[in-house]
N, C-alpha and C positions, 0 to 999 in steps of 0.2 A: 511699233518701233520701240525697240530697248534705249534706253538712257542711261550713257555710260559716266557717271561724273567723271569732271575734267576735262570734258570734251558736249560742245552743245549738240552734236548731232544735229545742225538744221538741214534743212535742205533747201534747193537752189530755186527760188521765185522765178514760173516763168514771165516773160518782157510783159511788163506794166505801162501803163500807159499813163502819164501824169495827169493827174485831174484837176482842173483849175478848181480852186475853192469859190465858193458863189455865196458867200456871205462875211462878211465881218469878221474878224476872230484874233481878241487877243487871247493870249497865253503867257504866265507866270511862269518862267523854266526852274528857274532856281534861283536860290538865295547864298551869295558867296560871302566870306568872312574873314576880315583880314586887320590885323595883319597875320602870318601864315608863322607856325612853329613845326619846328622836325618831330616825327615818328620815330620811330625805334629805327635804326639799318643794322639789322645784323650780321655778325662775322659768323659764315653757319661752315659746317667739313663734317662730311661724311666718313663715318667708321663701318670700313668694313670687317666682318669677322673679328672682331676684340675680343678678346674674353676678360681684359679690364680686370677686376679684381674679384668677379662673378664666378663661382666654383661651378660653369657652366659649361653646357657645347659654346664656341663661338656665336658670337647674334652682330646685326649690324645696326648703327642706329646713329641719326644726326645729333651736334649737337652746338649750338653758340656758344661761343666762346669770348665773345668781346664784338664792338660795333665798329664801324666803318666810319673813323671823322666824327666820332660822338664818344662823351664818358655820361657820365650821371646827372652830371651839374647842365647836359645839353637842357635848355628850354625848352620846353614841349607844348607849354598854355599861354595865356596872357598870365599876366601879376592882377592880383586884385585892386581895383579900383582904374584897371589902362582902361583906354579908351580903344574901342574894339567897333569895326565897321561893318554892315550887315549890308551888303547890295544885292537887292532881286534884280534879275533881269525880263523884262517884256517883251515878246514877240509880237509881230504882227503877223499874224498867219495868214489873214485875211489876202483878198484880193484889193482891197481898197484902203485908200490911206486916212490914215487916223487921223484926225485934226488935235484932239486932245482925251484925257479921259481922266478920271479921277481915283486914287488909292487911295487906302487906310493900312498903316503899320496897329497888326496886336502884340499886345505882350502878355503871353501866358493866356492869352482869349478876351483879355480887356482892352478896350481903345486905348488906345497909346499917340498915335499922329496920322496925319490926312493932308490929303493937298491935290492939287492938282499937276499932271504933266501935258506944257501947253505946247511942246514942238512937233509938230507935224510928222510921222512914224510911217513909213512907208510899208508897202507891202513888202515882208522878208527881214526889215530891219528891227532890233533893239534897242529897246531902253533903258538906260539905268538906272536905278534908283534907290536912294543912299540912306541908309540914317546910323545914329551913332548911338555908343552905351556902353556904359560904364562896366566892366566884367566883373563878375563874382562868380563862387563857386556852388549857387544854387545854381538847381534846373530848371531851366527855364525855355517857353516856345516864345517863335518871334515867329508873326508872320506877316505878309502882305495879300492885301486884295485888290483888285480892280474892278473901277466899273463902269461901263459903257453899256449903254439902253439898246443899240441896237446891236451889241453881242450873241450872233448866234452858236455859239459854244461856249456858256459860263462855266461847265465844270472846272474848264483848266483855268478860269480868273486869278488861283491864291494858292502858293504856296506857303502849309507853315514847316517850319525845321526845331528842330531840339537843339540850342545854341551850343549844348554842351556834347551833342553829337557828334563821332565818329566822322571824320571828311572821303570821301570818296567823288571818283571822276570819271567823266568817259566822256568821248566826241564821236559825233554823229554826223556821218553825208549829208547834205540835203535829200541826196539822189535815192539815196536810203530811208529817208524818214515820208519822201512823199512816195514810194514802192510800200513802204507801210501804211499807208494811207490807201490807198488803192488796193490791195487786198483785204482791208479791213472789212471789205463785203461779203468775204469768204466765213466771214465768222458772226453771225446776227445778235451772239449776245455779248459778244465785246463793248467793252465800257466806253474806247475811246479809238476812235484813228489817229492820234497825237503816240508818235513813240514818246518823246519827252514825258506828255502826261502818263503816257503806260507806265515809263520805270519811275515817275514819283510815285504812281499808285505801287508799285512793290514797293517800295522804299516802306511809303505808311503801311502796309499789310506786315510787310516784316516787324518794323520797330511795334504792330500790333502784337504781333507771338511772342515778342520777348514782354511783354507788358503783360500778356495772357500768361505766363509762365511765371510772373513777379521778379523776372530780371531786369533790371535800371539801364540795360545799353540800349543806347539808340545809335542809328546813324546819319547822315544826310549827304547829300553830292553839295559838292563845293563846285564842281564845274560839270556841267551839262551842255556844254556848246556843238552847235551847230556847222561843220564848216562845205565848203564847199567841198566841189564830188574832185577828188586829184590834188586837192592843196597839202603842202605838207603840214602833218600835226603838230601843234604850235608847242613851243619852247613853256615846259614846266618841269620842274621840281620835283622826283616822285619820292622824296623824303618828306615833302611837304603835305603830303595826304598819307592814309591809313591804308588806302587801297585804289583799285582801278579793275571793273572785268565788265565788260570785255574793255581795252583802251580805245579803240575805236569801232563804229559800225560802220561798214567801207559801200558805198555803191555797188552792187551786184552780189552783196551777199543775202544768205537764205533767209526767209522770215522768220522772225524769231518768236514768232506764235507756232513753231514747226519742232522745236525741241521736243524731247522726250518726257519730260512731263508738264506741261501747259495743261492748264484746267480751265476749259472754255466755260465751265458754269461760273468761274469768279474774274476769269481773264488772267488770271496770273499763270505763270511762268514757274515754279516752284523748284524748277531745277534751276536758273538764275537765281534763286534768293539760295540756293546751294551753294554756287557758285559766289556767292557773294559774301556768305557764312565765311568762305576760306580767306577772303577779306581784312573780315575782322580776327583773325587770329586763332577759327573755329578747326577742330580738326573734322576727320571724317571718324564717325563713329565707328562705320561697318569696316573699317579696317581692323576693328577689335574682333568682328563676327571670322566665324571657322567653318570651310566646308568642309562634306565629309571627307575630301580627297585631301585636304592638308592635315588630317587629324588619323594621324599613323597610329596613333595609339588602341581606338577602339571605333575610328570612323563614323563619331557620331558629329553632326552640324551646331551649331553653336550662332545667334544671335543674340545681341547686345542689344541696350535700350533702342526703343521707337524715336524717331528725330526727325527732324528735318535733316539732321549728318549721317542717315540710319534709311534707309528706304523710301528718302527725299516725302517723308510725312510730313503734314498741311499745319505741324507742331512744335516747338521748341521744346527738347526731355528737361528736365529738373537738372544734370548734369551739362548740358548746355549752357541751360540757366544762370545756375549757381557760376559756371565756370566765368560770365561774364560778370558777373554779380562780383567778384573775387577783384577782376579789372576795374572796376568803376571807379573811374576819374584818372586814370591812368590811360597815356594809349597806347593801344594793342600791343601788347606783348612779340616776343618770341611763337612763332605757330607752335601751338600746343602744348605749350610748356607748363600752363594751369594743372597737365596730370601729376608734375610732383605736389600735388598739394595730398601727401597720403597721413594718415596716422603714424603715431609712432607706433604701435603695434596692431595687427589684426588677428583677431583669435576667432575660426568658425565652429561649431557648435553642430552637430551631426546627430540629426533625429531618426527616428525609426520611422517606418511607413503611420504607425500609429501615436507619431508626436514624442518619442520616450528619447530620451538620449541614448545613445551610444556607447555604452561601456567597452574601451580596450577594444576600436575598430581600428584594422591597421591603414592605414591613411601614407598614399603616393601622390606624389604633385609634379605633373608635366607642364611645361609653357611653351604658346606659342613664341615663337621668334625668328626674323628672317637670317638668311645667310645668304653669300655671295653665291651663284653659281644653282643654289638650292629654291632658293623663293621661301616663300613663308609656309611654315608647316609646324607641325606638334612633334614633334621627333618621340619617338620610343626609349626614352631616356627620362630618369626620374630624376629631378630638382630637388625636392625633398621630400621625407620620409617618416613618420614619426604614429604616435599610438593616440587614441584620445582617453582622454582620464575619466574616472567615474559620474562625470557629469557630460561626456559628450562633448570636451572640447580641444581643440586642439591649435594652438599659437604660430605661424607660419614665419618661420625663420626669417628673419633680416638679411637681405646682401651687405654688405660694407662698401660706402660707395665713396670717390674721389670728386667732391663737388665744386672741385678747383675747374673742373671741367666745363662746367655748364654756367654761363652768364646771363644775369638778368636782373631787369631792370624794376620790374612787377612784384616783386618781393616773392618770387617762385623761386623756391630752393629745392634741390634733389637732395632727399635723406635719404637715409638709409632703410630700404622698406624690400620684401620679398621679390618684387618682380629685376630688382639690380639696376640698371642703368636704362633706365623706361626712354623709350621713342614716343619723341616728338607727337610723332606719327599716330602710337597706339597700337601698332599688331604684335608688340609682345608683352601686351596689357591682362593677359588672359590666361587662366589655369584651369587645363582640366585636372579634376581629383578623382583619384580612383577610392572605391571605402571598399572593405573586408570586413566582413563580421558573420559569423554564425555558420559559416562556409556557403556565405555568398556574397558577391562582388556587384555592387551599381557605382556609377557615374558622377557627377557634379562638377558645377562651372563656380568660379568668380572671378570678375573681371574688374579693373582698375577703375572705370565710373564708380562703380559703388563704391568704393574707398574714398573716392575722392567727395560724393554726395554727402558720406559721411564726415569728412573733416570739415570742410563746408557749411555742416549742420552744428557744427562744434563736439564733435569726437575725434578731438585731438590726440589724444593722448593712446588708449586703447578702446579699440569697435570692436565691436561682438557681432558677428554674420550667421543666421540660420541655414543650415542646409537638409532639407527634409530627403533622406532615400529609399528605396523602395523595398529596403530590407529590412524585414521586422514579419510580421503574423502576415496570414493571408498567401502562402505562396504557393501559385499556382502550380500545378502536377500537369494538367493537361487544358490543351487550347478548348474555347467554347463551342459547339454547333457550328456558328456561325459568329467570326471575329466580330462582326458590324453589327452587332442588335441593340437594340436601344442600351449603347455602350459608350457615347463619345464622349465622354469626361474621364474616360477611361485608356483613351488615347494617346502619345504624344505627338507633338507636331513640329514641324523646324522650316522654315522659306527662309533660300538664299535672300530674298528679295520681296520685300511687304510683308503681309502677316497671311496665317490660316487661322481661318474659325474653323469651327466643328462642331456641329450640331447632329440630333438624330431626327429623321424626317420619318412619322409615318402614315404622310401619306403620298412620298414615290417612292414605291419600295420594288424591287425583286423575288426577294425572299426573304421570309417570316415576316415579322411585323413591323422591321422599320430597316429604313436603309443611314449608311453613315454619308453627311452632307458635308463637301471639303468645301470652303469659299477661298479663293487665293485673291489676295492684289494684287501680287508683284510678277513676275517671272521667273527665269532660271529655276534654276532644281528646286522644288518643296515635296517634303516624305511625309507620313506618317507612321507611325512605330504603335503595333499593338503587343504586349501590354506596356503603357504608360505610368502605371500608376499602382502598380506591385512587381514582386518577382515570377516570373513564369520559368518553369523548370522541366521543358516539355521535351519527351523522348517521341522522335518522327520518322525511329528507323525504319520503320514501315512503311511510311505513308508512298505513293507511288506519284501521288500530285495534286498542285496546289488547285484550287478552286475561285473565281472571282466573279463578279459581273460588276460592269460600270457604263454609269452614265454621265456625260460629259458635256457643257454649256462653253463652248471658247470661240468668239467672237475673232480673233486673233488671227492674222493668216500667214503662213499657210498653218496654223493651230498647233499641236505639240510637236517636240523635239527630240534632240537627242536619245532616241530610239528608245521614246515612250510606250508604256511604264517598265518599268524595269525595278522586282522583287527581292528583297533579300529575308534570309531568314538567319539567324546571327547568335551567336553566344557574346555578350560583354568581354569578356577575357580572350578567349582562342580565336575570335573572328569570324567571317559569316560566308553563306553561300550566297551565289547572285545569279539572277537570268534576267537576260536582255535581250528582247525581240531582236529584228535584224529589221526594222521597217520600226514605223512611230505609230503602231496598231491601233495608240488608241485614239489616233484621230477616227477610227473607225465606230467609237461609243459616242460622237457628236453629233446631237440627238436621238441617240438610239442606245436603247438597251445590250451590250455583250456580253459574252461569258467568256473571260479566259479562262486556259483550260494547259497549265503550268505543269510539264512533268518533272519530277526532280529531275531525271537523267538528263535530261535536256534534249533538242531536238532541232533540228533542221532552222524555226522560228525561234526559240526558246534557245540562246546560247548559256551554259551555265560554265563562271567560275567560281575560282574561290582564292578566298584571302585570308591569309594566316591559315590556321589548324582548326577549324569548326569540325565539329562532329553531329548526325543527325541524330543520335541519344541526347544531345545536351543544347536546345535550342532555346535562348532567353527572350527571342523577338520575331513579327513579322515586320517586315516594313515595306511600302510601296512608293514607288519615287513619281514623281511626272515634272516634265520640264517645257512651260509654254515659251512662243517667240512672244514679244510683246508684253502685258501686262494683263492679269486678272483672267481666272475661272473657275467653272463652277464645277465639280465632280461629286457624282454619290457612288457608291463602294457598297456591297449589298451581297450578301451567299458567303463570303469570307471564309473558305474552311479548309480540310488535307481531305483526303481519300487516297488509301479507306482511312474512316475517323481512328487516332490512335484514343480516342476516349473508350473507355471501361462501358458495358450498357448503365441506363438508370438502375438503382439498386442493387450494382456491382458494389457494397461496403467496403471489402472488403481486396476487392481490385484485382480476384483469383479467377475471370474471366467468365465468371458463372454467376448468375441470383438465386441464390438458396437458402437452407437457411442457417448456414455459414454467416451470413448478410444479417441476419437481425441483431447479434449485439454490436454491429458498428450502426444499422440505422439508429436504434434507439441510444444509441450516445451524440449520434449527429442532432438528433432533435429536441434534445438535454440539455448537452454542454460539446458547442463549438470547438472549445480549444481543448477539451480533452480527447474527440475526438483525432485532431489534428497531432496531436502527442503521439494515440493508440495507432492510427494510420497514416505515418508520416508522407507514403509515397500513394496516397488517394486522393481526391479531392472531394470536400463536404457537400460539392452540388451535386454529388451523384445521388445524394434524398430529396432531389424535387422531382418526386417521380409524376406531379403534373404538370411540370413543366411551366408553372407559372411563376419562375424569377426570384422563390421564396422556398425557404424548409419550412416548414410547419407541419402541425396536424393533419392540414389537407392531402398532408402527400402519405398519409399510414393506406388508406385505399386502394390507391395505386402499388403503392408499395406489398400489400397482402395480394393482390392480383398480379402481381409481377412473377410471385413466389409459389404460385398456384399455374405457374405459365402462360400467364398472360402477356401478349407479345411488348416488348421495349419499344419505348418511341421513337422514333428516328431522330 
C-alpha cells in the first residue's frame, strides 16, 4: 500500500467484537497543564501567479501577514515564578473497581511527591490528580507513576511530559479504542492494545529523534480524552494548543496500525509522527524533491535531504533539526517559515570531475516554482546567469524582496536572498544549474535546506557551497562491454520515494563477472543513470539495439507499474530518447533471469519517443526507470550493452577501425602517459590498451596487444 502524506490511508476494521478485559488495569493517559496561553493564529492569503518584485515567470506562494485577535505582546507562556498546574489523569481500564492505589510525582527523574488516591475508581472512570509548581524557563520532565500490585498491565502505570513541551490534542471513541484492542491480535509484536498508550509511546519515540538529532523540541498531549461512541466533541480552544491530528478517532473507523507506513517491528506508526511533524510547524521536505516530469529543463529527478518530512524516514535531517532548534522556547511559528533563515549571500564553487575549479564555466540557473493552472515544474527559462572566476566561483544574485509582506512572530524574517519570495511550502526552494566548460555541459542542484543548515550553523553572513561536475579529464568516447560490471559507484541514482543503494554483486550475475544490485525502499519511479560519475560522449548511430537482462525480488502486489522498465538514452542539453513497453514486463524477471532485447526503432512492445532534439551521434547517458506499487525492491541489471557494439576493437589506438601498426605509437603513449595520450587521440578511449581485459593498462597488456597485431582475433 502506497502512503500518501496528508491523508492516512487506513482502512475499514472488519466488526470486532468487544472483549471484556479480565484483569486489573490502570492507565496514566496524560498529564494536562494549565493554566492554558495562545499559539500563534495566523492571518495566512494565498498569491497566485505574483511576480512581486522577482524578475521572474510568475510563482505562487502563501504568505502571513498578521494574526487573528493576537499582536506580539499576546501571552503565550506562564511568567516566571506563576504558579502552574500539572494534572495526570487515571483510567480504569480494568473490569473491576479500584478501591484505592498509590502515585509518586518526579521531577526531572527525582522524587518529588507521593500519596495515595483513596476513592473507589470504577471500571471506565478517571482520576485526577493534581500538583502544583512554580514555572521557570528551564527544561524540565514531570512525571507520574502508579502503583497497584495486582496490575496486570504496568507498562501504561506513568506518564512523564517535557513541561516545556509543545501541547497537542486528540479524542478517542470508546468504541474505537476497545476495536483497537481487539485487533491488536492481528499484530504479535505490538507493544500495547491501549490506543492511548500507543500514541504516548509515539509521542516518546518522536520527542526520541528530535533528541537523536541534538534538537531541544519536544512535545506533549495536553488532552488525550476518551469520549463516548456519538457524543459531540467537547468545547475547546484550538488557539490554546499547538496542534491536533487527527481531532478525533470516531467509532468505525480503519485501524490505525493499517496506514502506510506502520513498522510492526517497533509498533510505530511513522506516517502519524509525519503527520504530526506538520503539527509543529514542520514543512514537508519532499516538496522541495523534483520529478523527472516537472523538470522541463533536462528531465533529470532531484531529491532533497533524508527525513522524516522526506520518504517518512525512521529520522529527524539536521535541517529539521536545526529548524526547531531556531523555535526553542517559542511556540510554533508560522508553517515553514524557519526557511527564511538564508545567508546574506551564497556563493557555489564549481569543481572539475578531478577536484580543480572551474575557470570561466558559463553557469545558468533554473527554479522550481508553482503556478496556477501549471502545477509545479522547472520551466525552461533561466533565472540567472553569470561566469565563474578563476577560482571556480560564482555568487548567486539576490532577489529584492518586500518583507512588509510576511509576519512573524519567531524572529523569521524574509531577506533578500536568490530564490525571491520562498514558499512556506518549499517547492520553489530548489535550483537546477546548468555548468559549460570545455564544450561540455553537466547538471547540478542546490536547494534551500542547505542554506538554511548553513546560517543555522552560523554562516550568516556569506556560505560557500561545493559543487563537483562531471566535466574535467576522463571523458568518455565510447560506452563499456557491459554498462553493469563491477561499476556501481560509477552510477547515478534518483527515487521518487526512499532511497537506492547500489552495489556490484558477483555472485548473481548473467554476464561477465558481476551484475549491478538496485536495493529500493520506497516506490514510485526510481532510475538509474550510467555514466554517473564522468562525461560520456558516445556516438550510437549505429547501434540497432539496446541489450539487458534483469533480475527482480518485489514482494509487492501486483509488483511493478506503470509500464515497467521503461529506457532512455539522453544528451544533457538537446534531450533523450525513450522506450516503454506497453505491458509492466518486468514483473516478468521476478524471480527469474530476462533479457530485454530494445530495438532503437522501436516496436510493437518497445514504444519509442522522443523529447526535445536528441541525436544518436551525441548520447551523454543510459538510464532505466522501474516503478513499484507499494514500497521496496530488489533489482540486478547485468549484460548492459548496444549491438552491434559502437566500441573500436581492443588495440584499435588509434580509432581507424583496424589494429595494425598504425596502433603502436598510440599504445605505447597509452601506457606512458594517460593524458598525453588523451590530448593525441581526443575522440578514442585509453581502455582500448587493456587488451586482456583485466580492468587495467599496464605491461600485461603489450602481449596481447603484439598478438592482436600479428592477427590474433579481438575479444569480445
Amino acid at each position: 500500500m502506497r502512503y500518501i502524506p496528508h491523508t492516512l490511508r487506513i482502512l475499514t476494521l472488519a466488526a470486532v467484537a468487544t472483549v471484556a478485559l479480565a484483569e486489573t488495569d490502570l492507565e496514566v493517559t496524560y498529564i494536562e497543564r494549565t493554566p492554558k496561553y495562545f499559539s500563534y493564529q495566523d492571518h495566512v492569503q494565498y498569491y497566485i501567479n505574483h511576480t512581486f518584485n522577482d524578475d521572474y515567470l510568475p510563482y505562487s506562494i502563501d504568505i502571513a501577514y498578521g494574526l487573528w485577535g493576537q499582536n506580539q505582546n499576546t501571552k503565550r507562556w506562564p511568567d516566571a515564578g506563576e504558579t502552574v498546574t500539572f494534572t495526570a489523569y487515571v483510567l480504569n481500564r480494568g473490569t473491576t473497581t479500584v478501591s484505592s492505589f498509590a502515585y509518586t510525582w518526579y521531577l526531572d527523574g527525582a522524587f518529588w511527591a507521593s500519596g495515595t488516591y483513596s476513592t473507589s475508581l470504577a471500571p471506565g472512570a478517571v482520576a485526577a490528580i493534581s500538583r502544583n509548581w512554580a514555572w521557570d524557563f528551564a527544561p524540565h520532565t514531570v512525571k507520574l507513576a502508579v502503583t497497584l500490585a495486582s496490575d496486570g498491565h504496568p507498562s501504561n502505570n506513568a506518564v512523564e511530559d517535557f513541561t516545556h513541551g509543545l501541547s497537542l490534542f486528540t479524542f478517542i471513541d470508546k468504541g474505537y479504542a476497545a476495536a483497537f484492542k481487539a485487533n491488536t491480535v492481528n499484530y504479535p509484536q505490538a507493544d500495547t492494545d491501549s490506543l492511548t498508550e500507543w500514541l504516548q509511546r509515539h509521542r516518546a519515540r518522536m520527542n526520541q529523534m528530535f533528541a537523536d538529532a541534538g534538537s531541544p523540541l519536544r512535545w506533549r498531549y495536553d488532552r488525550l480524552e476518551l469520549l463516548n461512541d456519538g457524543a459531540p466533541t467537547p468545547p475547546y480552544d484550538r488557539a490554546n494548543y499547538d496542534g491536533n491530528f487527527p481531532t478525533r478517532y470516531y467509532a468505525g473507523d480503519g485501524d490505525a496500525r493499517l496506514s502506510g507506513y506502520y513498522d510492526a517491528s517497533e509498533d510505530i506508526d511513522f506516517g502519524l509522527l509525519h503527520e504530526i511533524a506538520h503539527q509543529l510547524g514542520i514543512i514537508d521536505i519532499y516538496r522541495i524533491n523534483v520529478s523527472p516530469q516537472q523538470n522541463l529543463v533536462n528531465g533529470a529527478g532531484y531529491n532533497s535531504t533524508p527525513c522524516l518530512m522526506n520518504g517518512v524516514s525512521h529520522f529527524i535531517s539536521p535541517h529539521t533539526a536545526l529548524a526547531m532548534g531556531a523555535w526553542h522556547g517559542k511556540r510554533r511559528g508560522y508553517f515553514g517559515q524557519y526557511l527564511f533563515a538564508t545567508p546574506d549571500n551564497i556563493r557555489l564553487r564549481f569543481l572539475s570531475n578531478n577536484g580543480q575549479p572551474l575557470n570561466g564555466a558559463a553557469v545558468r540557473v533554473y527554479q522550481k516554482i508553482e503556478s496556477s493552472g501549471v502545477g509545479e515544474r522547472i520551466p525552461n527559462a533561466v533565472k540567472f546567469s553569470g561566469t565563474t572566476d578563476a577560482s571556480g566561483y560564482y555568487t548567486l544574485p539576490n532577489v529584492p524582496v518586500d518583507d512588509s509582506l510576511f509576519w512573524a512572530d519567531t524572529g523569521d524574517v524574509l531577506k533578500p536572498n536568490p530564490f525571491g519570495y520562498l514558499s512556506n511550502h518549499g517547492e520553489n526552494g530548489v535550483f537546477l544549474i546548468k555548468v559549460e566548460a570545455n564544450e561540455f555541459v553537466d547538471y547540478v542542484w542546490f536547494d534551500i535546506t542547505e542554506a538554511n543548515v548553513a546560517y543555522w550553523s552560523g554562516q550568516t553572513g556569506t556560505a560557500t557551497f561545493d559543487r563537483q561536475t562531471a566535466i574535467g579529464d576522463g571523458v568518455q568516447n565510447f560506452p563499456p562491454p557491459d554498462l553493469a560490471e563491477n561499476n556501481a559507484a560509477s552510477w547515478a541514482k534518483w527515487a521518487q520515494d526512499g532511497a537506492l543503494t547500489l552495489s556490484d554483486d558477483a555472485a548473481f550475475k548473467q554476464y561477465g563477472d558481476a551484475s549491478l544490485r538496485i536495493d529500493a525502499t520506497g516506490g514510485f519511479d526510481n532510475y538509474v543513470r550510467y555514466p554517473g560519475d564522468t562525461l560520456a560522449k558516445w556516438d550510437l548511430s549505429a547501434v540497432q539495439q539496446i541489450r539487458l537482462w534483469a533480475y527482480a525480488e518485489n514482494e509487492n502486489w501486483p509488483g511493478f507499474q506503470e509500464l515497467s522498465p521503461w529506457v532512455r538514452l539522453g544528451h544533457y542539453q538537446d534531450g533523450y530518447f525513450q522506450w516503454k513497453p506497453t505491458s509492466d514486463i518486468l514483473n516478468n524477471s521476478i524471480g527469474h533471469w530476462v533479457e530485454f532485447v530494445i530495438p532503437i526503432a522501436g516496436n510493437g512492445t518497445w514504444q519509442k519517443t522522443t523529447s526535445g532534439a536528441p541525436s544518436l551521434s551525441e548520447i551523454n547517458y543510459f538510464e532505466l526507470h522501474a516503478d513499484t506499487w507499494g514500497a521496496g525492491f530488489v533489482l540486478w541489471l547485468d549484460g548492459v550493452r548496444f549491438e552491434p557494439s559502437p566500441r573500436p576493437d581492443p588495440g584499435d589506438m588509434n580509432c581507424d577501425g583496424s589494429v595494425n601498426g598504425f596502433d603502436v605509437d598510440g599504445f605505447v603513449l597509452a601506457l606512458s602517459d594517460a593524458a598525453g595520450y588523451a590530448t593525441a587521440y581526443p575522440d578514442c578511449d585509453i581502455t582500448l590498451a587493456d587488451c586482456n581485459a583485466d580492468g587495467s593498462v599496464n605491461g600485461f597488456d603489450v602481449d596481447p596487444f603484439v598478438g592482436l597485431l600479428g592477427g590474433g582475433a579481438p575479444r569480445p
